[in-house]
Every structure is written in structure tokens, then in C-alpha cells.
DRENTI-890467 format. One record per residue: x, y, z of N, C-alpha, C in turn; residue in three letters. Coordinates in steps of 0.2 Angstrom, whole numbers, plus 5000, padded with zeros to 4 digits. Last residue first. Layout:
XYZXYZXYZALA
...
END
This chain:
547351295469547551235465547151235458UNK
546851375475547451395472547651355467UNK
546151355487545751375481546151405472UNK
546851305494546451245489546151265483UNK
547651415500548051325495547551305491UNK
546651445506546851495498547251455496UNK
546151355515545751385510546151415503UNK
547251375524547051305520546851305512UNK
547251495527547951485524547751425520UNK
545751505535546051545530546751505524UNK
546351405545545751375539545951435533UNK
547351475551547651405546546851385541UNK
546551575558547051595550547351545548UNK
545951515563545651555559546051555556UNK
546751445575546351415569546251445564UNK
547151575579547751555577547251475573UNK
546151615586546451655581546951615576UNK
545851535595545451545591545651565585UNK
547051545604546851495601546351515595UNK
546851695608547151675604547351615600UNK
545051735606545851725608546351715604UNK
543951775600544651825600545051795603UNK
542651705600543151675596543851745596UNK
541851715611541651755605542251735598UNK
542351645623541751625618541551675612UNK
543551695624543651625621542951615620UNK
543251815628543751815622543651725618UNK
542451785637542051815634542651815629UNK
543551755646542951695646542851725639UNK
544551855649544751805643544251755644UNK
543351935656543751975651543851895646UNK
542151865664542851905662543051925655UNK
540451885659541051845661541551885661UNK
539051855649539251905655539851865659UNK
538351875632538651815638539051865644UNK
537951965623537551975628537851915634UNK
538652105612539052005619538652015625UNK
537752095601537852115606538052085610UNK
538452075583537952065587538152115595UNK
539452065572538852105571538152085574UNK
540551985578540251985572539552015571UNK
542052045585541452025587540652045579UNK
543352005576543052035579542452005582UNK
544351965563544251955569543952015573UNK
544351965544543952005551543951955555UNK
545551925535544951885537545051945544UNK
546151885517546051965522545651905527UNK
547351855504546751815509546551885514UNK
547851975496547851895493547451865497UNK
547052135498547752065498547352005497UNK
547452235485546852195486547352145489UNK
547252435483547752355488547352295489UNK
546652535479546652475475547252405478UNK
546352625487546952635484547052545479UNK
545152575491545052645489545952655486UNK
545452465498544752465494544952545489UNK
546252495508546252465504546052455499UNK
545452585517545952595515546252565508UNK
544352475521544252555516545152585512UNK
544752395528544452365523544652435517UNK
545152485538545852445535545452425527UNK
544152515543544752555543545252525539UNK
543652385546543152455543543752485539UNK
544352325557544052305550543952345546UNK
544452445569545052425562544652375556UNK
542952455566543452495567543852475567UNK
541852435555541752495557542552535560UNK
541152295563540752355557541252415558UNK
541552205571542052215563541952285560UNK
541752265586541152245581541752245575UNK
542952215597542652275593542252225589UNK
544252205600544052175603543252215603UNK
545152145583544752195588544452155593UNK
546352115571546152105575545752135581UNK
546352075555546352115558546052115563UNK
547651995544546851995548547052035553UNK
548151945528548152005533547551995535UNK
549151835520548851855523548651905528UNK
550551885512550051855509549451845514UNK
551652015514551351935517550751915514UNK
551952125506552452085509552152035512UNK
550652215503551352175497551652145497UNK
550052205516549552185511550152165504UNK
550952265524550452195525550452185519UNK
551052395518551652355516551352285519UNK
549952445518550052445511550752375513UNK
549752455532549352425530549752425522UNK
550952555534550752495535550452445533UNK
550452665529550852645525550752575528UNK
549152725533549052685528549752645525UNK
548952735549549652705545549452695539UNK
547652865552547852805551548552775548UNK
547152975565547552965559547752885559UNK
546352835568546452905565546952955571UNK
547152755576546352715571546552775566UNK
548452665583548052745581547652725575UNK
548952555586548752595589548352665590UNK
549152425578548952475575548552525580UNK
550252325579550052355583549652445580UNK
550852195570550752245570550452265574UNK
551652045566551052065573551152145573UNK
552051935556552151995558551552015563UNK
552151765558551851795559552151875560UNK
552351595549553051645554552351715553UNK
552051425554551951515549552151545555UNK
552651295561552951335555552751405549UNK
551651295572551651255565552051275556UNK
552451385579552551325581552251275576UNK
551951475575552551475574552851395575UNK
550651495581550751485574551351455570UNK
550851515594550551455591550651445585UNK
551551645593551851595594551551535593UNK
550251725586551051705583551451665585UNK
549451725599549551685593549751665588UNK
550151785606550251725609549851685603UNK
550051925599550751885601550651795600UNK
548651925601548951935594549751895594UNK
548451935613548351885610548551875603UNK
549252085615549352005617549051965614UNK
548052165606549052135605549352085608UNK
546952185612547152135606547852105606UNK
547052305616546952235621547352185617UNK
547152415603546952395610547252325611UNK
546952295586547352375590546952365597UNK
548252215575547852215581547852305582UNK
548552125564548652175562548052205568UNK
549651995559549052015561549252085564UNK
550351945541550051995546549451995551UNK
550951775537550451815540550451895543UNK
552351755532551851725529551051755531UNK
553451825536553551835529552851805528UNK
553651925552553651865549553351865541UNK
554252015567554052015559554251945557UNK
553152085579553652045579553852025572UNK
552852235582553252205587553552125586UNK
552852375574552852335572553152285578UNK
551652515576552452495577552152415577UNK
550852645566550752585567551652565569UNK
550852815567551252745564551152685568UNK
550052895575549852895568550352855566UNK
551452915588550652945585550452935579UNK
552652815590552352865587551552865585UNK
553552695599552952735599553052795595UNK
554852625590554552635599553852655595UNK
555352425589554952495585554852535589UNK
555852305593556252375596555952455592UNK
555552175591556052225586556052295587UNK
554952115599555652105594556052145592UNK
554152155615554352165607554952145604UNK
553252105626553952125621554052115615UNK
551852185632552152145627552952155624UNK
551052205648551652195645551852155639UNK
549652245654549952205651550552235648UNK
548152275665549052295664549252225659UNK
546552315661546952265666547852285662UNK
545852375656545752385661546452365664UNK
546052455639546052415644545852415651UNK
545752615633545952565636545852515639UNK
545752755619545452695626545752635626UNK
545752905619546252875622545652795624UNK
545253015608544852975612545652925613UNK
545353215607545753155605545453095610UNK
545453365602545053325604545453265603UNK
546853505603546053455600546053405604UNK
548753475600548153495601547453475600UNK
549553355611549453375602548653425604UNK
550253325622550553365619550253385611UNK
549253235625549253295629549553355628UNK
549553135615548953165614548853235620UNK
551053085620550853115611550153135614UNK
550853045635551353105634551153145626UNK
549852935630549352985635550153045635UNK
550752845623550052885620549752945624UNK
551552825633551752865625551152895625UNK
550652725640551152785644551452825638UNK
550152645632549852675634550252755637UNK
551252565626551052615622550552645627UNK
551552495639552452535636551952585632UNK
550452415643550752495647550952525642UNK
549752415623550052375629550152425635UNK
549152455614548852385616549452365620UNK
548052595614548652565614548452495613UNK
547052695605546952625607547552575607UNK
546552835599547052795600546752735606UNK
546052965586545852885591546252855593UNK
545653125585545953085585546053015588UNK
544453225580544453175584545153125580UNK
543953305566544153335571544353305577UNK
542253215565542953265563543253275569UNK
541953055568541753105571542353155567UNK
542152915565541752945561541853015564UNK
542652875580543152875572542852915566UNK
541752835586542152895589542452925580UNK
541252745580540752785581541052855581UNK
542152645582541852645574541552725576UNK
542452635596542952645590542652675582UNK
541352575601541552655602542052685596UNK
540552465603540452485596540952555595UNK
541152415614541052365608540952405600UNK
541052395629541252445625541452415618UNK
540052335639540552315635540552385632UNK
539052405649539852395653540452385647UNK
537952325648538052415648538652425647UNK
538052205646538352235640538452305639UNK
539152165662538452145655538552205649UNK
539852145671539352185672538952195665UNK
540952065666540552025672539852075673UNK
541752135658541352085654541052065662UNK
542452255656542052235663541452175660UNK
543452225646543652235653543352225658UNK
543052215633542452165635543052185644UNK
543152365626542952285625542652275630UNK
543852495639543852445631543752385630UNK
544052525653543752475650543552455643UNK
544152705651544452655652544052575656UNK
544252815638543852765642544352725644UNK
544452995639544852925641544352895643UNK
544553095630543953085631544553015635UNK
545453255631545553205630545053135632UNK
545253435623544853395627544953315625UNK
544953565616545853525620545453495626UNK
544053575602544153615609544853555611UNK
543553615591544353595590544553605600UNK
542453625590542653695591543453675593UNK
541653495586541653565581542053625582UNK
542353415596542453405591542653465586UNK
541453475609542353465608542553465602UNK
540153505604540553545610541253555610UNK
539653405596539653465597539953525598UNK
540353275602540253295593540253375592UNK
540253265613541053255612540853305602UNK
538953285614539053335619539953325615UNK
538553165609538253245606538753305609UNK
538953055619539253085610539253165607UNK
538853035630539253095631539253105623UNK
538752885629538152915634538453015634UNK
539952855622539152855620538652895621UNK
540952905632540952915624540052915621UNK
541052875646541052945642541252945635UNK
540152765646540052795648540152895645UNK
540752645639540152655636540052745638UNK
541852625649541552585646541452625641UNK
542152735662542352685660541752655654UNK
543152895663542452845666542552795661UNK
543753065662543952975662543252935665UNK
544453195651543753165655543653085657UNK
545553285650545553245652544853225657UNK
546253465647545553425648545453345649UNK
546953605647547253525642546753455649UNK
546653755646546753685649546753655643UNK
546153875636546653875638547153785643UNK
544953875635545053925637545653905641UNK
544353755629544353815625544653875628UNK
544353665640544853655633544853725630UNK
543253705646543953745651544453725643UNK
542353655637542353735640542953755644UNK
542553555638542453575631542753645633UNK
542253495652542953495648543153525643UNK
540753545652541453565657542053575652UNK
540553435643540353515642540753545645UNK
540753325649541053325642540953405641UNK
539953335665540853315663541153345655UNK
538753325658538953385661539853395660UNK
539053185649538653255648538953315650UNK
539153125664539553125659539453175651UNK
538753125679538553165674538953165667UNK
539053065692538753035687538353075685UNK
540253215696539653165698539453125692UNK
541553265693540853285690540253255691UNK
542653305702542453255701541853295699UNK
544553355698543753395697543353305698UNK
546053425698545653385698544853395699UNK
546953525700546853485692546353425693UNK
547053545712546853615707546753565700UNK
547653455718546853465721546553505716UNK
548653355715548553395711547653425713UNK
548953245727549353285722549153345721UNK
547653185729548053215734548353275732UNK
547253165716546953205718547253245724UNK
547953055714548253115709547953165712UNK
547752985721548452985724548653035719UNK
546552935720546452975725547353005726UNK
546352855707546552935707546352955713UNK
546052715711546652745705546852815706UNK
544952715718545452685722546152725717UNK
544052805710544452835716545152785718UNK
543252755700543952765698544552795705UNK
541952905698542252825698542952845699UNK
541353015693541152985701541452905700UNK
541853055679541353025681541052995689UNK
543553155683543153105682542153105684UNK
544453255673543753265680543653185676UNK
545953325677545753275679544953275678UNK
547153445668546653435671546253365671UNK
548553555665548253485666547653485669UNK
549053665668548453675667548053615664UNK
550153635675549753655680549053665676UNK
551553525671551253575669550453595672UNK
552153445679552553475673552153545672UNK
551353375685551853415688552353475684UNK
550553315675550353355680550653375684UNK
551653195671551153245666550953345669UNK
551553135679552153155677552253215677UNK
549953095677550253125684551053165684UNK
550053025667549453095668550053125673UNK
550552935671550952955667550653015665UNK
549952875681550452885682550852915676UNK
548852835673548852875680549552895681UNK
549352745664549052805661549052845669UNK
549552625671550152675666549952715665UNK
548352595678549052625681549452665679UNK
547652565667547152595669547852635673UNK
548352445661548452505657548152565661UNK
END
């Protein structure tokens, strides 16, 4: 994802000159080919993410289309007051980009995990959240959030993935696309997630449940119609992160629901369960010990499926 977004910033920045780069002092092998390009749109802010998010607040106000990149924890957490303050309150045109969402730099430890951002960033006014889950959506999301005004958090993955889709839904900002449909389960993923979402609708399928696999790419603004139509047309709905349950799509979808009286018939949070991934590993080691693969997922929802035959009888 980290490519499709450089390359599609970069389209981006030919098009239009008041584009702007500043990276955290990372990420060079990726952006020394945008930097070549565009010297006037690029800025490197040193390991000052703080400084970086006040820059950016300040040139978004005065006309630029703002783009602050680093990875993990970096320019969200370690930057929040500064995103809350600065960009948030003053509507400034400032794009927050993480790139390593979840567990992408799972070998560098939990400074590195990006786990709680979603929930955090998402409470904030004025902020838009998106969280592809594949290139195809990445390269949309970063053309829709350049073109939309204000504040907006883009996070990503690290690593490139491609999912095909059945059914041909494209990209829209704040619509959930839908990439495979099935009448017995919703899974219901945002970021990373989507392929394992796929790969474990194919497990599933192969025990005769047929799986919709939604792509909940934008947290806020959120699809409530999606979620409405999960919750009337399939009998169970799980939602998938590579994220704390507390807070973001779990959170987001629990609330939705709750407050428009959608009660579905079985619901079960995938996520990481309200601790710290303190095990240190790649990416798919760290999915398969905290239970987000796709194997794992694809148990989950037959015990769920079990449970509500038995508790049915």
C-alpha cells in the first residue's frame, strides 16, 4: 500500500503544485523519486512529528493540501494534541498518513504497533478516517481525501495487497464497497484485514457458508447503511480489525446499531482483545497469535454459527 499511495500522491503532484510531502525523517527508499520530482512539495521535518503536524496545520491554512507521513504510532499519537488543536479545530487541509497500520512493523515491538489509532483518531471533530484495505482502495482514498477539504487520517498497511473483487463495487468515500456477497455471514473488515477477510470466506465456503465480505474503508463518516443492510439480510455480523475491539470498527458499528435499535441475530468482535501485542514478529506470525487470521476467523464464526443453532433449539 505504502507504493500505491506514492505513486498516486505523485499523479497527484504533477497536477497540482500546492501538494505537499513532509515526511518524519523516514521512508527515503519510497520518496526519494517524489522528492527528485517535486523539490518544492517536499519537506523533510526531522524526527519531530509535533513540529511536522504544526508546519502542516499552518501551510493547510494558508492555502496547501498538506500531507504528513511516518509510520506506526508516530504521526498520530506522538502528534495528537498538535492533530486535535491545530488541524482538527481550525478545519486546516492537513492529510495525517500512517503508514504501518496494526501489526506492519510487528518485529520492532509495540512502539511500532499501531493498535489503538483508529479509536482515538475517530473521536476527534472535524477528522475524517480512512483505512483502505487494499492498493485498488488506497490509490482512491489518497485521489477522495486530497480532493475533500480538512483534516483527514489515511492509514495503511505496509505491505502491497491486491483483492479481487466479485462484484465490481468501485471506491467511494464514506460507502462501504462490498467485494464478495453471501446470504449466511457478514464479515465486515477495515484496513489490512480484507484479505484475510477474503481468505476466510473462502474457508467458509468450502464448509457450505456463503460469506458477504464488506470493506468498511472509512470509519467516519461512516456506511450506516451498510451496516443496516448486514444486520437485516445475513444473520451473522463480525467485524474485523487489526485494532483493539474498544473503540474502532467494533466500537463504530456496536454504536450504530445500538442507537438505531439494529439488533443482529449473532455479532462477534475480531480484534485484538483489550491488551498490548506485546509478542514481537511479522505481520502474519502476530495475526495468527492474536487470533486475526484467517484460519482463526473462519473457527470464530462456525463456533458463533454453532452457538446460535443451539441456543435456538
Amino acid at each position: 500500500m505504502r507504493d500505491a499511495f506514492i505513486d498516486s500522491l505523485s499523479r497527484l503532484a504533477e497536477q497540482d503544485d500546492r501538494i505537499l510531502l513532509i515526511t518524519g525523517d523516514l521512508g527515503f527508499g519510497v520518496l526519494n523519486d517524489f522528492a527528485a520530482r517535486f523539490p518544492k512539495q517536499f519537506l523533510n521535518a526531522g524526527v519531530a512529528e509535533q513540529n511536522m503536524t504544526l508546519m502542516a496545520s499552518g501551510m493547510g491554512m494558508d492555502g496547501r493540501t498538506v500531507f504528513t507521513y511516518s509510520i506506526g504510532n508516530f504521526p498520530t499519537l506522538r502528534a495528537l494534541e498538535m492533530i486535535r488543536n491545530d488541524a482538527c479545530y481550525h478545519n486546516a487541509n492537513v492529510k495525517v498518513v500512517c503508514i504501518g497500520g496494526g501489526f506492519s512493523y510487528g518485529q520492532l515491538g509495540i512502539s511500532h504497533h499501531a493498535t489503538e489509532d483508529l479509536a482515538i483518531l475517530r473521536a476527534l471533530p472535524n477528522i475524517t478516517v480512512v483505512a483502505p484495505g487494499d492498493d485498488y482502495e488506497t490509490v482512491e482514498a489518497t485521489k477522495a481525501i486530497t480532493a475533500l477539504p480538512g483534516t483527514c487520517y489515511l492509514r495503511l498497511d505496509r505491505a502491497s495487497m491486491t483483492v479481487e473483487s466479485t462484484t465490481g463495487e468501485p471506491f467511494v468515500l464514506g460507502r462501504a464497497r462490498t467485494v464478495r456477497r453471501g446470504d449466511d455471514v457478514t464479515l465486515m473488515s477495515t484496513g489490512g484485514m480484507l484479505g484475510e477477510a477474503m481468505k476466510a470466506a473462502e474457508l467458509l465456503a468450502k464448509q457450505g457458508i456463503e460469506c458477504s465480505v464488506v470493506s468498511m474503508h472509512t470509519l467516519k463518516p461512516l456506511d450506516t447503511d451498510a451496516i443496516r443492510d448486514a444486520v437485516e439480510n445475513t444473520p451473522l455480523l463480525v467485524t474485523l480489525e487489526e485494532h483493539v475491539v474498544e473503540g474502532g470498527l467494533a466500537g463504530a458499528v456496536s454504536e450504530t446499531c445500538l442507537e438505531n435499535g439494529w439488533i443482529p441475530r449473532g455479532f462477534v468482535r475480531i480484534g485484538l482483545q483489550s491488551k498490548f501485542s506485546s509478542i514481537v514478529g511479522d505481520q502474519d506470525y502476530l495475526r495468527a497469535q492474536y487470533g486475526l487470521d484467517a484460519l482463526a476467523v473462519s473457527k470464530r464464526v462456525l463456533e458463533k454459527m454453532e452457538s446460535m443453532v443451539t441456543a435456538s433449539r
